[in-house]
C-alpha positions in Angstrom: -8.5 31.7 65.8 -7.6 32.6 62.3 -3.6 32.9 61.3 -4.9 36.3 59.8 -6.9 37.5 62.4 -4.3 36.6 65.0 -1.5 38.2 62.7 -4.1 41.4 63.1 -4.0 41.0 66.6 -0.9 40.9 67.1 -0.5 44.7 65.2 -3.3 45.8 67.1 -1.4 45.3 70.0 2.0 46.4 69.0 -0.2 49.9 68.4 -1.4 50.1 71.3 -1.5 54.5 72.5 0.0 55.5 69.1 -0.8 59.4 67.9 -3.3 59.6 65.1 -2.1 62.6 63.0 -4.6 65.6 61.8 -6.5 64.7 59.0 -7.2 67.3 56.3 -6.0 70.8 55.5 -1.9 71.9 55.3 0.5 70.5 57.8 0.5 72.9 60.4 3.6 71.9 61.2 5.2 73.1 58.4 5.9 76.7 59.6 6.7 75.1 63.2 9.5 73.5 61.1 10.8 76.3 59.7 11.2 78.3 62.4 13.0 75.6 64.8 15.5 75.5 61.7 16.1 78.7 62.0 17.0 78.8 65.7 13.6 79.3 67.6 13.7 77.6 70.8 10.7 77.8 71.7 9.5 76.2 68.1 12.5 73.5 68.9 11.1 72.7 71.7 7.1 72.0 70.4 8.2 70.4 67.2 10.1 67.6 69.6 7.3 67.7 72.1 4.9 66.9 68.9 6.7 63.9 67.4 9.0 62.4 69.7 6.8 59.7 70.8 6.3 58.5 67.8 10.3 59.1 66.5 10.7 56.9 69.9 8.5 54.2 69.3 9.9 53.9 65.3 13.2 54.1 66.8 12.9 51.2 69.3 10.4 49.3 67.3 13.5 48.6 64.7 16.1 48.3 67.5 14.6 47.1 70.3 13.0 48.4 73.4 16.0 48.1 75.3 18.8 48.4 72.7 21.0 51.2 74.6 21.1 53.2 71.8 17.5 54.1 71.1 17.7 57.6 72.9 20.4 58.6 71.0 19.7 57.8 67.9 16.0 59.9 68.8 18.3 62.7 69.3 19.8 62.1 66.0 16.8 62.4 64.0 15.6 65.8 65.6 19.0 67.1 64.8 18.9 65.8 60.9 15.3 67.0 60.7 16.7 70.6 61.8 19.7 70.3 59.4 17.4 69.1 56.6 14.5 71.5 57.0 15.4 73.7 54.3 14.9 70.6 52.1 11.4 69.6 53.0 9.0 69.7 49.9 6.2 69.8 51.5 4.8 67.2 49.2 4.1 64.4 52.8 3.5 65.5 56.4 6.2 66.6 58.6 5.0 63.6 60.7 5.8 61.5 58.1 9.3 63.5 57.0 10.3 62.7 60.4 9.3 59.2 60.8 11.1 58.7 57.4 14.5 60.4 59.1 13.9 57.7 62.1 13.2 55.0 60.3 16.8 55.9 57.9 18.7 56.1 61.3 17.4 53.1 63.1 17.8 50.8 59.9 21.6 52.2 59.6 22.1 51.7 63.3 20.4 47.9 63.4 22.4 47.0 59.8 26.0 48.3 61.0 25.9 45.7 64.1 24.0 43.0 62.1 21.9 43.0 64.7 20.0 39.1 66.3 17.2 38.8 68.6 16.5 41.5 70.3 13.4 42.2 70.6 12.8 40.1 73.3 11.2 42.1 75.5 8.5 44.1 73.5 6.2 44.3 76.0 8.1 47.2 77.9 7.8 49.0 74.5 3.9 50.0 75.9 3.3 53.3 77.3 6.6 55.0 76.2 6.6 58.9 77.3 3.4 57.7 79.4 2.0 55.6 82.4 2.9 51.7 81.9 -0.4 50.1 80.2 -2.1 48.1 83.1 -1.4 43.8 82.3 -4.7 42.7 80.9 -5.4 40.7 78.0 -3.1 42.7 75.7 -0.1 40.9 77.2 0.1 37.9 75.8 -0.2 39.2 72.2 3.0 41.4 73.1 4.9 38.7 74.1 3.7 36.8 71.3 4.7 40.1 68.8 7.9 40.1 70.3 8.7 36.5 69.2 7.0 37.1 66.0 9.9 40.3 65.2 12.3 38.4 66.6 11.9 36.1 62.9 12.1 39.0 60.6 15.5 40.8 59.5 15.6 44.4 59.7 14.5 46.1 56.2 11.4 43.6 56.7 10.8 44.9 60.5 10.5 48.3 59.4 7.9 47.6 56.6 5.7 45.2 58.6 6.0 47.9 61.7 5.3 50.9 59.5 2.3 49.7 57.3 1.2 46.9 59.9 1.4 48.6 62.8 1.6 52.5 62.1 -0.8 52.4 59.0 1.3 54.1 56.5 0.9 53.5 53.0 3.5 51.9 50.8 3.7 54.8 49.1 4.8 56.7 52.3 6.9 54.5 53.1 9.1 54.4 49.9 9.2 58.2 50.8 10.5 57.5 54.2 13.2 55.0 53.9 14.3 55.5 50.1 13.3 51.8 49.0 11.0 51.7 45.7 7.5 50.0 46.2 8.1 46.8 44.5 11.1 46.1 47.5 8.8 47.4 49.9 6.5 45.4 49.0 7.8 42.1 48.5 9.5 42.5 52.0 6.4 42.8 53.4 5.1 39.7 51.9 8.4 38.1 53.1 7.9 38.8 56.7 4.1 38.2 56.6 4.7 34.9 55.2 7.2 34.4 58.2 4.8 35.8 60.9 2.0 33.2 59.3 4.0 30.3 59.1 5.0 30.8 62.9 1.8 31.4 63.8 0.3 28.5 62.1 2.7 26.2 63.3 1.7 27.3 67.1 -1.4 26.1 66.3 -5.1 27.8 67.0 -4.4 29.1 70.6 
C-alpha cells in the first residue's frame, strides 16, 4: 500500500464517530451561546451536551487519551467559552470557537510539561462519550496512529489532528489556535514528512 494512502488511513481511523457540523444557514448556536453566558442553565447545559465530544476528543487527541488531565482541562474550555461569549464575532461557527478554545488549552497544557510519548494508547481514544468501537480491522491502524503521533511535537499534533483528522481548513485553524497560515502550514508539512518517512521505512504492510 501507498505511503499516502496508508497516511489517509491512518486519519480515517483516528476519525472514526466524529460529529459532522450543520452545513448551511447561521449558527444556530449562536443564540444558545448567548444565553448560557448570561446564566441559563438549561442553555449551559445543551451547549455542553452539543460540543463536548468533540472539545473531548481535541482535548485528548493533543494530550493523550489517558493524560490525567484531559477532563479538566474540558471543563476549562466550557468555562472560557462562557467568559468569552460576549467576544464571539460571529464571523466562524461556535463549533469551531470552541474547538479553537480547546485546542489553546490543550497546547498550553502539553507545552508547560514539555510533554514525550504519550500517546501510546490511542486506541482507547474510540468511542469517547459512547459504546467502545467493536475490534475489527480498524485496530491496527489505531495502534499504528498512535505510534505515528507519538513522532510529532505538539504545535505539529494539533495541525495534522485538526485538518487531517477533523477536516478544518487552515484557515480555521489560524482562527482557532492564533498561529498565521504560513506556520500552520509548514508544521503540517513538518509532521507529514515525519508520518511518511516512518511509514515508508515500515515498509508496504
Amino acid at each position: 500500500m501507498r505511503v499516502t494512502e496508508r497516511r489517509k488511513g491512518v486519519a480515517a481511523a483516528m476519525s472514526t464517530g466524529r460529529l459532522r457540523a450543520i452545513e448551511g444557514g447561521l449558527d444556530p448556536e449562536v443564540e444558545r451561546l448567548r444565553a448560557a453566558a448570561a446564566g441559563d442553565e438549561r442553555a449551559v447545559r445543551e451547549l455542553y451536551r452539543a460540543h463536548v465530544e468533540r472539545v473531548h476528543r481535541t482535548v485528548a487527541r493533543i494530550l493523550g487519551p489517558l493524560d490525567a488531565d484531559v477532563e479538566d482541562v474540558t471543563q476549562r474550555v466550557f468555562l472560557a467559552a462562557l467568559e468569552g461569549a460576549a467576544g464571539f464575532d460571529g464571523r466562524s461557527r461556535v463549533s469551531t470557537w470552541v474547538v479553537g478554545i480547546a485546542t489553546r488549552k490543550a497546547l498550553d497544557a502539553a507545552r508547560a510539561r514539555a510533554r514525550r510519548g504519550r500517546w501510546s494508547k490511542l486506541t482507547e481514544l474510540v468511542g469517547i462519550g459512547r459504546p467502545a468501537a467493536r475490534p475489527d480491522a480498524r485496530h491496527d491502524a489505531l495502534d499504528e496512529a498512535a505510534a505515528l503521533l507519538a513522532l510529532l511535537d505538539a504545535d505539529q499534533r494539533a495541525v495534522f489532528v485538526l485538518k487531517e483528522v477533523e477536516g478544518y481548513t487552515l484557515k480555521e485553524i489560524s482562527e482557532m489556535t492564533g498561529a498565521g497560515i504560513s506556520t500552520l502550514h509548514a508544521r503540517l508539512v513538518a509532521a507529514r514528512k515525519r508520518i511518511d518517512a516512518s511509514l515508508g521505512a515500515g515498509g508496504g504492510r
